[in-house]
C-alpha positions, 0 to 999 in steps of 0.5 A: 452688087459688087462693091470694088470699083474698076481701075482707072481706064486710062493709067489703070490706077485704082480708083476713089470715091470722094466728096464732091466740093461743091455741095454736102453728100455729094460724091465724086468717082475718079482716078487716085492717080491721074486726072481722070474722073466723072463730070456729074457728082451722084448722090448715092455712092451705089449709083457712082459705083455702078456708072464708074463701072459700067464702061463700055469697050470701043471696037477697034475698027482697024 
């Protein structure tokens, strides 16, 4: 699995991997810059990794 986090898809910032506030082990992915983030926390830091990561691109339907 590869470790390294994506940059953030909209300031393409590097990205964090923080706990979450409101409960222990819980972790967080977001942006290091902007407000961007996921809105569910994870238990497994692997799992947020993997979701963070795994974006799918919109076509341009121009």
């Amino acid at each position: 699995m590869n470790d390294k986090l994506k940059p953030c898809p909209f300031c393409k910032s590097g990205a964090v991997i923080v706990k979450s506030p409101n409960e222990n082990e819980r972790y967080i992915v977001r942006c290091s810059q902007c407000p961007c983030a996921l809105v569910i926390d994870f238990d497994d830091i692997a799992l947020a990794k993997a979701v963070w990561n795994n974006r799918r691109r919109r076509k341009n339907h121009d």
